[in-house]
N, C-alpha and C positions, 0 to 999 in steps of 0.2 A: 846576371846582373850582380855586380862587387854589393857585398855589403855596406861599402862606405858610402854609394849611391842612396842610401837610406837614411834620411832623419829622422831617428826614435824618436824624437820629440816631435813631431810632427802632430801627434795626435790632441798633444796639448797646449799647440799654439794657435790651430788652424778651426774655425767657427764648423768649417763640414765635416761633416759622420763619414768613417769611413766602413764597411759592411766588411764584416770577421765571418769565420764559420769557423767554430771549434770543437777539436777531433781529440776523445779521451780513450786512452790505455786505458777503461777504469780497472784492470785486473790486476795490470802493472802499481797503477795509481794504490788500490788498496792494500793490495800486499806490504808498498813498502811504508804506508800508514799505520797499519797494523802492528809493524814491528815498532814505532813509536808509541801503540797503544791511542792511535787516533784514528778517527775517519773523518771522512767529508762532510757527513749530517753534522756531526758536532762542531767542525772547522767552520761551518755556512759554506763551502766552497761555492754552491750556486746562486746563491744570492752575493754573495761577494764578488762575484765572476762578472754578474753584470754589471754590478756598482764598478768595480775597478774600471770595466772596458766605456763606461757613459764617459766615466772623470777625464780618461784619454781619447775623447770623441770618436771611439769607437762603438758601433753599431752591432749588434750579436744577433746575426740572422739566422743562425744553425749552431745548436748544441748537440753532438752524437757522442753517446758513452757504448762502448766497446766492452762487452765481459759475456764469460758463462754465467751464466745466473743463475746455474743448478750448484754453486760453492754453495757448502753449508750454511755459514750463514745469513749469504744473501739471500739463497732460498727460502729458511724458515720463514723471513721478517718480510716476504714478498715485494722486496727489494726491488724489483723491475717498476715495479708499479709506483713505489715512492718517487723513485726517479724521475717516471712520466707526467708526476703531480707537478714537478717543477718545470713541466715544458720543455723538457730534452727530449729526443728521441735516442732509444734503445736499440740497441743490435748485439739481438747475444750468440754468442759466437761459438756454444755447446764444447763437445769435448772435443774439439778437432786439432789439436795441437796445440803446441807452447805459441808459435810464431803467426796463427793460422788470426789472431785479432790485429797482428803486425798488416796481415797481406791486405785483407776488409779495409781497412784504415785505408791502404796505398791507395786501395780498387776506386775506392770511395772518394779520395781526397782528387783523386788525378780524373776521376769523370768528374765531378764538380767543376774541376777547373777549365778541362773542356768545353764544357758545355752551358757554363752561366760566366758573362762576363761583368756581371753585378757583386762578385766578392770580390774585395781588393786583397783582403790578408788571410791566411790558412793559419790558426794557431794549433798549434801537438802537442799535444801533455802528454808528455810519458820521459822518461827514465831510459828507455831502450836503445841502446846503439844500432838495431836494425831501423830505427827509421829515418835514419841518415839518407839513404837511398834516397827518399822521398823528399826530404827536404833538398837537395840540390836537385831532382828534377825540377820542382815548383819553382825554387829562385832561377834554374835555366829557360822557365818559359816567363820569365819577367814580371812573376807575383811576388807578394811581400810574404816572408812565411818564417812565425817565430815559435818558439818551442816554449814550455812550463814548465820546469823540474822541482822536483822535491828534495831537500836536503842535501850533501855533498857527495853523494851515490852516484851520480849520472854521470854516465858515458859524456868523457868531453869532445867529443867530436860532436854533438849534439849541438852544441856552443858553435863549434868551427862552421857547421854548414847551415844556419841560420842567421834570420837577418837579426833578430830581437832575443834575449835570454831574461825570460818573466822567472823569478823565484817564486815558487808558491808561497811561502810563507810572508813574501811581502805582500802580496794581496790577500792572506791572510790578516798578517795585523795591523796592515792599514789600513784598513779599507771597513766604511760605516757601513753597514748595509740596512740599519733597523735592526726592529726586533725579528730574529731567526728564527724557523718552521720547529728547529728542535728546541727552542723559547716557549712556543706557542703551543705546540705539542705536552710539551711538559705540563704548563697549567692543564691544558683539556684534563689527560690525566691525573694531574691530583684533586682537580673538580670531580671527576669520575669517583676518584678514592675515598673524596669527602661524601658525596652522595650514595652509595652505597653503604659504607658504615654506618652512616648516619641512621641509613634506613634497614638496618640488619638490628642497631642498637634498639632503634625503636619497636622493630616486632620481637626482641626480649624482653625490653620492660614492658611491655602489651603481656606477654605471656604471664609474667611476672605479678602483674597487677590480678591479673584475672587467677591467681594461686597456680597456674597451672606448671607443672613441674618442670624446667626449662635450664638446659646448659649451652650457653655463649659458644657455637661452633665455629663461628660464620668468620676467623681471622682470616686475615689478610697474609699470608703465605707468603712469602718474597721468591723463593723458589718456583714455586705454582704459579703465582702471579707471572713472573716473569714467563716463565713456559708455556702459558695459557695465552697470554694476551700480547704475547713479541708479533706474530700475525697480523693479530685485529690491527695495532695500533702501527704496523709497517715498521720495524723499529729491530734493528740490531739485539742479540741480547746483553752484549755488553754495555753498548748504547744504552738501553735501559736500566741498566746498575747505574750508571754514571749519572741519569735523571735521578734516580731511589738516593746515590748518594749527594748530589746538590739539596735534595728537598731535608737530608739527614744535617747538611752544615748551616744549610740555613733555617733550622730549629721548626720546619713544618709539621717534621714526624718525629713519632720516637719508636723504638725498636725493640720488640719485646719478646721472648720465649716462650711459644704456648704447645699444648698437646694438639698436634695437628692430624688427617688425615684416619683413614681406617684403625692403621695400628698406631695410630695417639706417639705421635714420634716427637721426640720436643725438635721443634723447627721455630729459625728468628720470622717475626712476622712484625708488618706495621701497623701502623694507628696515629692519624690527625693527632698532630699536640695538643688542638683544642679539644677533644674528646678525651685524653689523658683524667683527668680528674671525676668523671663520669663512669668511663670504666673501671675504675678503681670504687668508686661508691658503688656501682653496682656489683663489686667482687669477680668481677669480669678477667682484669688481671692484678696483680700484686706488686707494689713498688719495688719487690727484690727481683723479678723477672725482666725488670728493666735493664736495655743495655744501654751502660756507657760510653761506654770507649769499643770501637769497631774499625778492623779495616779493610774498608771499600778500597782501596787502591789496592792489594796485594788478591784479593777476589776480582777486582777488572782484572786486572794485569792476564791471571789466570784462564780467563774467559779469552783473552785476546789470542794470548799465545799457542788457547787450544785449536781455534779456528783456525789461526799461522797455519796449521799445519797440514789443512786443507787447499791449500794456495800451493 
């Protein structure tokens, strides 16, 4: 079927749903996010994924993300499993080759198509000029079938054998979705940070009151922190600086140098702003240990470009 056979527009003139199933390179996907210093949690991509495809009366009956999930750091932050909380299904594709998430995809895309005549469009996110194949199979057995790319990187034939060419960044920034899982996530976390110090501060001055001989250990580590709880909270560790540094521009924390750890190593650690003045009457820490000026973007960057290299 020609391309021109098809009204992109279609989807936002016409009152009926039309039922999508959409197929992610995520290894592809992230790699070449990373070299931007971004990923998908922070972009919303899946909550923006569905908002976009409702607005173009599109219907999203199947989400399958494609990757190894033993990459560094998708492993630490148990990354498969974040994925599944948004209601995608996973298919990880181990260390079987460069290509070997290409061929899944095909296997996958072209029995689907087979064998349910209930999806009308096959969307491809990927970057890869191997899946050109695939997509002129699908437009030769008379589906709709459009591709996702990222930034000015992609293979143009991609474009050529497709019916529809989605920019990711335009359903990135146009598109509402609400407030975001790494929105939401964030508060838990600094509720979490608040409640805990809170309650660390409080059995010092308990110790404190009762004369009993007592040194404030209990900081907040940003290193450790982050090390410790990138798992619990399913979460990137760059990801996570980039939550420590929103909470740092938007004056929740301040950032302090204390003696940390076994061999007492000065390491930056946080502290609720609203506590600031508390720990300081208690001699907990000292307005000179305070940092002013920090920066979180050249420590992301850092973080991103080390995992790069795992990809």
């Amino acid at each position: 079927m020609r391309k021109e056979e098809y009204n992109t527009d279609i989807h936002k003139n016409n009152s009926t749903y039309y039922n999508v199933a959409i197929y992610i390179d995520y290894e592809n996907v992230t790699r070449i996010l990373l070299k931007q210093y971004r990923n998908v949690i922070r972009d919303g991509f899946f909550e923006k994924i569905r908002a976009w495809c409702n607005s173009q009366n599109r219907r999203v009956v199947k989400i399958a993300v494609y990757c190894n999930y033993d990459v560094k750091d998708l492993y630490e932050s148990h990354h498969q499993s974040l994925l599944q909380s948004y209601g995608v299904e996973t298919i990880h594709t181990s260390n079987q080759g460069k290509n070997f998430a290409d061929l899944k995809i095909s296997i996958d895309v072209l029995n689907e198509m087979y064998v349910n005549d209930n999806v009308d469009e096959f969307i491809i996110m990927s970057n890869d000029k191997d899946m050109t194949p695939l997509l002129n199979t699908v437009r030769a057995n008379k589906r709709k079938v459009s591709v996702i790319t990222i930034g000015e990187n992609y293979n143009k034939a991609l474009v050529e054998f497709a019916d529809e060419h989605i920019d990711y960044d335009t359903i990135i920034n146009n598109t509402n979705a609400g407030k975001l899982y790494i929105d939401e996530l964030a508060d838990k976390i600094f509720n979490g940070i608040q409640k805990i110090t809170s309650k660390n501060l409080e059995e010092f001055q308990c110790k404190k009151a009762n004369n009993q001989k007592s040194t404030f250990s209990k900081h907040y580590c940003i290193d450790y922190f982050i090390e410790s709880q990138s798992a619990y909270y399913q979460i990137m560790s760059y990801e996570f600086l980039n939550i420590i540094k929103n909470y740092w521009k938007e004056n929740k924390i301040i950032i302090y140098t204390a003696k940390y750890g076994k061999n007492k190593t000065d390491s930056l650690c946080l502290l609720p702003s609203s506590l600031e003045d508390i720990f300081i009457e208690n001699d907990i820490i000292d307005k000179s240990n305070i940092i002013t000026t920090y920066n979180f973007d050249l420590l992301i960057s850092k973080k991103y470009e080390n995992y790069l290299n795992n990809y």
